[in-house]
MARFI-839635 format. One line per 2 residues: their letters; for each residue y negated, z negated, x of N, C-alpha, C. Coordinates in nm, 4 decimals. Example, Ala and Ser with C-alpha at 12.3 -4.5 7.8 and 13.67 -1.06 7.14 Angstrom:
// MARFI-839635
AS = 0.5690,-0.7800,1.3190,0.4500,-0.7800,1.2300,0.3300,-0.7800,1.3200 ~ 0.2250,-0.7080,1.2850,0.1060,-0.7140,1.3670,-0.0030,-0.7870,1.2900
***
This chain:
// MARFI-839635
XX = 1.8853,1.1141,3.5746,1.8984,1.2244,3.6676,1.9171,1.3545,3.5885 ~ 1.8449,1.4440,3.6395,1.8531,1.5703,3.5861,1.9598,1.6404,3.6544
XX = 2.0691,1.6997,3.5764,2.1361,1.7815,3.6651,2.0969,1.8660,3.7535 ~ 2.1490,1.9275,3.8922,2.0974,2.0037,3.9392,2.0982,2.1525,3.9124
XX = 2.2194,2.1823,3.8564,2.2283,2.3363,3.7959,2.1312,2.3208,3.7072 ~ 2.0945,2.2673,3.6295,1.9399,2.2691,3.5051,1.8013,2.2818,3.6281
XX = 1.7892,2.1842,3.6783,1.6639,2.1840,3.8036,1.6508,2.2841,3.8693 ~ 1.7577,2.3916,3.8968,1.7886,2.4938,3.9496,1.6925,2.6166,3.8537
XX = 1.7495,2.6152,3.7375,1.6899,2.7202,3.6611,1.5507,2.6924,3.5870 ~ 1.4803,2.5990,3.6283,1.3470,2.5673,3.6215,1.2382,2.6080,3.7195
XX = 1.1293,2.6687,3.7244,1.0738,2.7058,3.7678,1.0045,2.6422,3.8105 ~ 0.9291,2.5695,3.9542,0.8335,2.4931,3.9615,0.7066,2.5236,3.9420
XX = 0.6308,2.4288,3.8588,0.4903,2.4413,3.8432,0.4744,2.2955,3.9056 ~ 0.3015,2.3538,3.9173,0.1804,2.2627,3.9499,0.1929,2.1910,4.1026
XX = 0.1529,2.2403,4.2321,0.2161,2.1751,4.3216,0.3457,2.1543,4.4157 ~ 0.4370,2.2952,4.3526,0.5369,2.2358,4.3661,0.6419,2.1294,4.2759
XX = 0.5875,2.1378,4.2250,0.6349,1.9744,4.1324,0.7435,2.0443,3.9739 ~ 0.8245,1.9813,3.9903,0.9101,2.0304,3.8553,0.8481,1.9011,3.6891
XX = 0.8157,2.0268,3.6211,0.7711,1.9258,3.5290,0.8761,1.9749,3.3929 ~ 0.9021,1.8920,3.3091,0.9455,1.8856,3.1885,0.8540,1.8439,3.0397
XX = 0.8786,1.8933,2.9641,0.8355,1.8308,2.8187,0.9426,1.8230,2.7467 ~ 0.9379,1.7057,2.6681,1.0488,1.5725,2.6367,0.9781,1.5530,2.4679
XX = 1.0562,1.6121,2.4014,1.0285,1.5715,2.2619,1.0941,1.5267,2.1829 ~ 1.1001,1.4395,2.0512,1.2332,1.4001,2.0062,1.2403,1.5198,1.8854
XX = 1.4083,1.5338,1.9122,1.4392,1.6279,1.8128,1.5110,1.6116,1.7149 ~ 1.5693,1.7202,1.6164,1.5907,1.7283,1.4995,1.6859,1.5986,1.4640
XX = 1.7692,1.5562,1.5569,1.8959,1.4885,1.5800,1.8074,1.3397,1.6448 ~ 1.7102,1.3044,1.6801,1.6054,1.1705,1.6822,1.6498,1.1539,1.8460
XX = 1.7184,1.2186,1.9059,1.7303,1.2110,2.0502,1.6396,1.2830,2.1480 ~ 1.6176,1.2721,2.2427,1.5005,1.3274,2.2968,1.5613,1.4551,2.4074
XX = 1.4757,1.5602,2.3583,1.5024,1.6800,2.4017,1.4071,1.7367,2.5013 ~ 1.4888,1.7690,2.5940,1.4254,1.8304,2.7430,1.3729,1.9730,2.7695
XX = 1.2666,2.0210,2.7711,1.2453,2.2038,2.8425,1.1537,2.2104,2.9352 ~ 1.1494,2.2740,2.9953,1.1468,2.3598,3.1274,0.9939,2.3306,3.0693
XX = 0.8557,2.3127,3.1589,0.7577,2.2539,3.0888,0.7012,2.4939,3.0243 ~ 0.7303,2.5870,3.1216,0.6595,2.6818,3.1267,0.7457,2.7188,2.9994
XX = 0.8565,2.7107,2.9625,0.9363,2.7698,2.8687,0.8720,2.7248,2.7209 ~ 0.8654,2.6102,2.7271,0.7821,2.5505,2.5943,0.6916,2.5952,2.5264
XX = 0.6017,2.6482,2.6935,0.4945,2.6780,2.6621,0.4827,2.8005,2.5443 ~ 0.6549,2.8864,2.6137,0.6197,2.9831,2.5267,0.6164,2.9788,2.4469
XX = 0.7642,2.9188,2.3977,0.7793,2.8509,2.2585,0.6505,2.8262,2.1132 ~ 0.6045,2.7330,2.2214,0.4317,2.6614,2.1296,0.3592,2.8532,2.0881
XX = 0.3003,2.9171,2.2113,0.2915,3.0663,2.1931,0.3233,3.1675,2.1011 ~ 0.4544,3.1371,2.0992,0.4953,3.2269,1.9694,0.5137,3.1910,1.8386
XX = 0.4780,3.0575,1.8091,0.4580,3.0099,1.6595,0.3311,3.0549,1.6240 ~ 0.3235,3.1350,1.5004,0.1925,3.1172,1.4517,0.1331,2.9991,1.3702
XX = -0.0028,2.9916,1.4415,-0.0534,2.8755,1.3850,-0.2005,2.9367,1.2660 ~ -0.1874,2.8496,1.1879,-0.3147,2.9273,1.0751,-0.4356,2.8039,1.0887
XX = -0.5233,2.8641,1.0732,-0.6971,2.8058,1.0864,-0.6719,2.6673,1.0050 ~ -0.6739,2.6639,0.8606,-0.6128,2.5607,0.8182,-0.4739,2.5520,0.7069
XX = -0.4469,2.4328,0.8703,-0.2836,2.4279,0.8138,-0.2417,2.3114,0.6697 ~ -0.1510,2.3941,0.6020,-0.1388,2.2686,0.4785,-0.0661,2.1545,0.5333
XX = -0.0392,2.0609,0.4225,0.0206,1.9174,0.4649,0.1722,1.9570,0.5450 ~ 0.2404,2.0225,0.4978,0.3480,2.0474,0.5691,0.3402,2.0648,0.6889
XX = 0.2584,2.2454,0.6666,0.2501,2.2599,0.8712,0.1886,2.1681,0.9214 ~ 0.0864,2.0891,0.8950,0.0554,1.9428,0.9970,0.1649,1.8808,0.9828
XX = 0.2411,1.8280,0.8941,0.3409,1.7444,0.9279,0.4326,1.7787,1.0597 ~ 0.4796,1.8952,1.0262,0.5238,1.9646,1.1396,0.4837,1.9692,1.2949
XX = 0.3253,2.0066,1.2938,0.2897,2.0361,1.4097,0.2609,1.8877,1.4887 ~ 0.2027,1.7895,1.3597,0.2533,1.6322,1.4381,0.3278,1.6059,1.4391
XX = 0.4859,1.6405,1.4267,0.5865,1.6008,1.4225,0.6506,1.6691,1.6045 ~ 0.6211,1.7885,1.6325,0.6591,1.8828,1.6777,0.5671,1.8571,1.8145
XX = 0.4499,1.8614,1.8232,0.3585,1.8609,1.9067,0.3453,1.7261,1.9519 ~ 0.2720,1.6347,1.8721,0.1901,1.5354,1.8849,0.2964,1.4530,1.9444
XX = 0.4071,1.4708,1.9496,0.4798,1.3180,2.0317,0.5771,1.3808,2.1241 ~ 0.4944,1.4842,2.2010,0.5835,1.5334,2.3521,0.5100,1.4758,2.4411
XX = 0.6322,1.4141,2.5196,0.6052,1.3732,2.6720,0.5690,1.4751,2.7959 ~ 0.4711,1.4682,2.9020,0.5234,1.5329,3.0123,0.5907,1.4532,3.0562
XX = 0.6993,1.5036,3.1578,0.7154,1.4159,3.2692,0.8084,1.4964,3.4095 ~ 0.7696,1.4248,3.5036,0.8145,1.4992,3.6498,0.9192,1.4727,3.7131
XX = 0.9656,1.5644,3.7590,1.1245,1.5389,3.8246,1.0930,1.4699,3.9944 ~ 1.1290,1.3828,4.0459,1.0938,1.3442,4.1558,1.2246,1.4889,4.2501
XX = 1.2040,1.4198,4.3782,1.2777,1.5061,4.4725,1.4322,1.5282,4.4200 ~ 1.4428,1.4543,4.3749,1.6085,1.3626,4.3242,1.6789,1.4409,4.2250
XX = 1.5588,1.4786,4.1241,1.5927,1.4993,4.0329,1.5562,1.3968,3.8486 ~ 1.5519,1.3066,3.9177,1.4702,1.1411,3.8932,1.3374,1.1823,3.7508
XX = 1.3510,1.1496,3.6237,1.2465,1.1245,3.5045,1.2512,0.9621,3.5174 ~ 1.1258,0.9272,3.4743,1.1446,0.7847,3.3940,1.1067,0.8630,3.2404
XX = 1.1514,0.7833,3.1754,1.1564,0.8233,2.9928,1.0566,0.7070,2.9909 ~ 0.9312,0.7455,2.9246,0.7933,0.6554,2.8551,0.8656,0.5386,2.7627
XX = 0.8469,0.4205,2.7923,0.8589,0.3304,2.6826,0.8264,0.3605,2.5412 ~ 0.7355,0.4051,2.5035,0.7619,0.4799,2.3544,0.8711,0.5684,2.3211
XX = 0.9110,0.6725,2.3629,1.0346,0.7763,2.3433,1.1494,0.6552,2.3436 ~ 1.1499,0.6103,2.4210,1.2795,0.4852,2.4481,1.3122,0.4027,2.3097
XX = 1.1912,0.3659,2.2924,1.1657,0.2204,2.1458,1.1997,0.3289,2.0413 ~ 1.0763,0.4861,2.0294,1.1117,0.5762,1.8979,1.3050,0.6375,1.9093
XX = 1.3776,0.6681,1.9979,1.4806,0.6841,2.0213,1.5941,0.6306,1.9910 ~ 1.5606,0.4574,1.9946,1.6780,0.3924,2.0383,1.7924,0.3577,2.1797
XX = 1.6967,0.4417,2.2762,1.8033,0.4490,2.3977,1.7875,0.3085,2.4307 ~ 1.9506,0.2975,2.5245,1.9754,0.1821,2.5870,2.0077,0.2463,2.7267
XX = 2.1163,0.1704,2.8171,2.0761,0.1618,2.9681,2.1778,0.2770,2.9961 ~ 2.2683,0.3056,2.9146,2.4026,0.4119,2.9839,2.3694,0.5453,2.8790
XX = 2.3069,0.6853,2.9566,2.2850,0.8085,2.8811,2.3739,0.8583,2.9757 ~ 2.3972,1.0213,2.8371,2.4707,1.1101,2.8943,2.3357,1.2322,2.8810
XX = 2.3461,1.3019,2.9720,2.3257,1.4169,2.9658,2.3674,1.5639,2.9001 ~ 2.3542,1.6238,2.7781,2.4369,1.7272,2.7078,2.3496,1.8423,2.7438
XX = 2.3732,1.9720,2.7772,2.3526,2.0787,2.7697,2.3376,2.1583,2.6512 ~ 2.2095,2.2160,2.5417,2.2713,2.2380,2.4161,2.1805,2.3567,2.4386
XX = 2.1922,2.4609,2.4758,2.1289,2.6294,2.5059,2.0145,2.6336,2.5597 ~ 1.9131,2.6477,2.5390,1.7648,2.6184,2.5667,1.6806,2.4914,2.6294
XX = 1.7493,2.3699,2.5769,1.7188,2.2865,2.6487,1.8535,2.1525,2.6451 ~ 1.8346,2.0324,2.7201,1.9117,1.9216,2.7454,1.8633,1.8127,2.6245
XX = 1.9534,1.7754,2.5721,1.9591,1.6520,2.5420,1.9589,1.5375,2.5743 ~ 1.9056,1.3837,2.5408,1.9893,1.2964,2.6294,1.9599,1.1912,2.5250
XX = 2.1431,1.1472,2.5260,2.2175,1.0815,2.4577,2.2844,0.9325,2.4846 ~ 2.2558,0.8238,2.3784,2.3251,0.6795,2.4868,2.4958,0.7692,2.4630
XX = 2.5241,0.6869,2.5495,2.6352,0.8061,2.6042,2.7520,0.6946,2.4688 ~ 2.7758,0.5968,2.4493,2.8585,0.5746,2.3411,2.8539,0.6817,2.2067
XX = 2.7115,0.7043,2.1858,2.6778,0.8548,2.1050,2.7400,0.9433,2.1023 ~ 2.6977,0.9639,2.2174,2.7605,1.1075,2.2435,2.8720,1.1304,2.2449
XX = 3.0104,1.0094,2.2911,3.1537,1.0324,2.2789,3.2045,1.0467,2.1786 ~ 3.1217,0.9209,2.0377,3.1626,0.9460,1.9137,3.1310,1.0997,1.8695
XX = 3.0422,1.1849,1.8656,2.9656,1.3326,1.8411,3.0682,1.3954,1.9146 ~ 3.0913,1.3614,2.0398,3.1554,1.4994,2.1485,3.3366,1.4575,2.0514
XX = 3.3945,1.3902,2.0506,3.5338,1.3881,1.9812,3.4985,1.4350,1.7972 ~ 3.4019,1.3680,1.7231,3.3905,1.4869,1.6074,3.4015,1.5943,1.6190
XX = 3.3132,1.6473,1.7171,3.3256,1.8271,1.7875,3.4721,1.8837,1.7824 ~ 3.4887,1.8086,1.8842,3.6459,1.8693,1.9501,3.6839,1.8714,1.8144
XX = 3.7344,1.7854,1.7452,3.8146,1.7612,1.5942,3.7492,1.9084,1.4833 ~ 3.6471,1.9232,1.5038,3.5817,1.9653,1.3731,3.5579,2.1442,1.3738
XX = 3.5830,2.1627,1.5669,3.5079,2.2963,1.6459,3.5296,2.4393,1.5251 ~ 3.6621,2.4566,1.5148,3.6852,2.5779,1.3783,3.5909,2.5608,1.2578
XX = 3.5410,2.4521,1.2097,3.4453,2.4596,1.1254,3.3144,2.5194,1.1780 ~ 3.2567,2.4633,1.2517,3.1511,2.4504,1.3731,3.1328,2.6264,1.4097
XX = 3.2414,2.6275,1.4708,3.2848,2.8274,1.4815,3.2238,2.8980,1.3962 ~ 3.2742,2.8619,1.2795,3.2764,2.9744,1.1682,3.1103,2.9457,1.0656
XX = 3.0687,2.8507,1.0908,2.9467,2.8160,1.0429,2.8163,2.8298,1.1109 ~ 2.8862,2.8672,1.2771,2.7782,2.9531,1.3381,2.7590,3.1107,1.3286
XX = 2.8956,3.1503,1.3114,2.9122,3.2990,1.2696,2.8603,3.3333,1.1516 ~ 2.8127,3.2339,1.0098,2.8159,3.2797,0.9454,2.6070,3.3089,0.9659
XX = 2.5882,3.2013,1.0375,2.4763,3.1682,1.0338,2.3698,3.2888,1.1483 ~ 2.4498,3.3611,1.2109,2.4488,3.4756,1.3020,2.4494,3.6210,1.2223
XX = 2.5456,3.6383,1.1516,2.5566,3.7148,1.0230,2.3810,3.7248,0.9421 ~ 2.3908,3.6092,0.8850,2.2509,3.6009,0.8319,2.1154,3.6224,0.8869
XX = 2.1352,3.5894,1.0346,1.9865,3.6271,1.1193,1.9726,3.7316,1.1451 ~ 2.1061,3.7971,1.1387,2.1494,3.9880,1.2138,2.1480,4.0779,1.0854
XX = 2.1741,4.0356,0.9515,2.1567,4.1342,0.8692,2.0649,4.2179,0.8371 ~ 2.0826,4.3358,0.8131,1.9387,4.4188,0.7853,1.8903,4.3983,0.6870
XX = 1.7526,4.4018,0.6329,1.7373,4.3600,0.4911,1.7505,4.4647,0.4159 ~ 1.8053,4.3819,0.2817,1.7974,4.4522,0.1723,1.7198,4.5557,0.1266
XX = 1.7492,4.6071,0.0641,1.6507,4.7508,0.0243,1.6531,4.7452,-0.1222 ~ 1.5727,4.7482,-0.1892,1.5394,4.7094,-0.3567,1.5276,4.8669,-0.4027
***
């Protein structure tokens, strides 16, 4: 089940119909967006005529193994038997909220991760600040 405050801030495409794209991410769990938001996403990467081994690695890494899939009335995905097997999920997920898009986590996962958090958050804090710092600085001048 998709939460409904998330279903809320999705826009319907195609029909009426709420669609998602479902990719596995950095963390091997499979990550949820808004299918039009993605789109932009994909949009604003530049892509070059020919890409070296890396950026293909990437762009099959990145591209080549996203799911669509549709929210019934409910709120309701089935997750593709492949994402499931490449994942590892079993029968009890949690749902996490992580900015841009949802996660979804076997929820034993996620309790062990969500109590590291809590334990670890002042590190976590200060390693996003620093990492904010670095995206916001002006550059150097030689």
């Amino acid at each position: 089940m998709i939460p409904a405050d998330f279903r809320k801030e999705i826009s319907e495409s195609r029909n009426g119909e709420t669609m998602l794209i479902c990719r596995i991410g950095d963390n091997r769990a499979p990550w949820l967006y808004p299918e039009n938001y993605y789109r932009e996403l994909i949009a604003k990467r530049r892509a070059t005529l020919t890409p070296g081994e890396d950026e293909e690695a990437f762009n099959e890494a990145y591209y080549g193994m996203i799911f669509r899939l549709q929210c019934d009335a409910q709120g309701r995905v089935v997750l593709p038997e492949k994402l499931v097997k490449r994942t590892g999920l079993r029968k009890e997920l949690t749902i996490v909220g992580a900015g841009d898009h949802l996660v979804i986590w076997n929820s034993e996962d996620w309790e062990r991760r969500a109590a590291h958090h809590v334990e670890t958050m002042a590190q976590i804090a200060e390693k996003a600040k620093q990492s904010e710092k670095q995206t916001t600085a002006p550059p150097s001048v030689n």
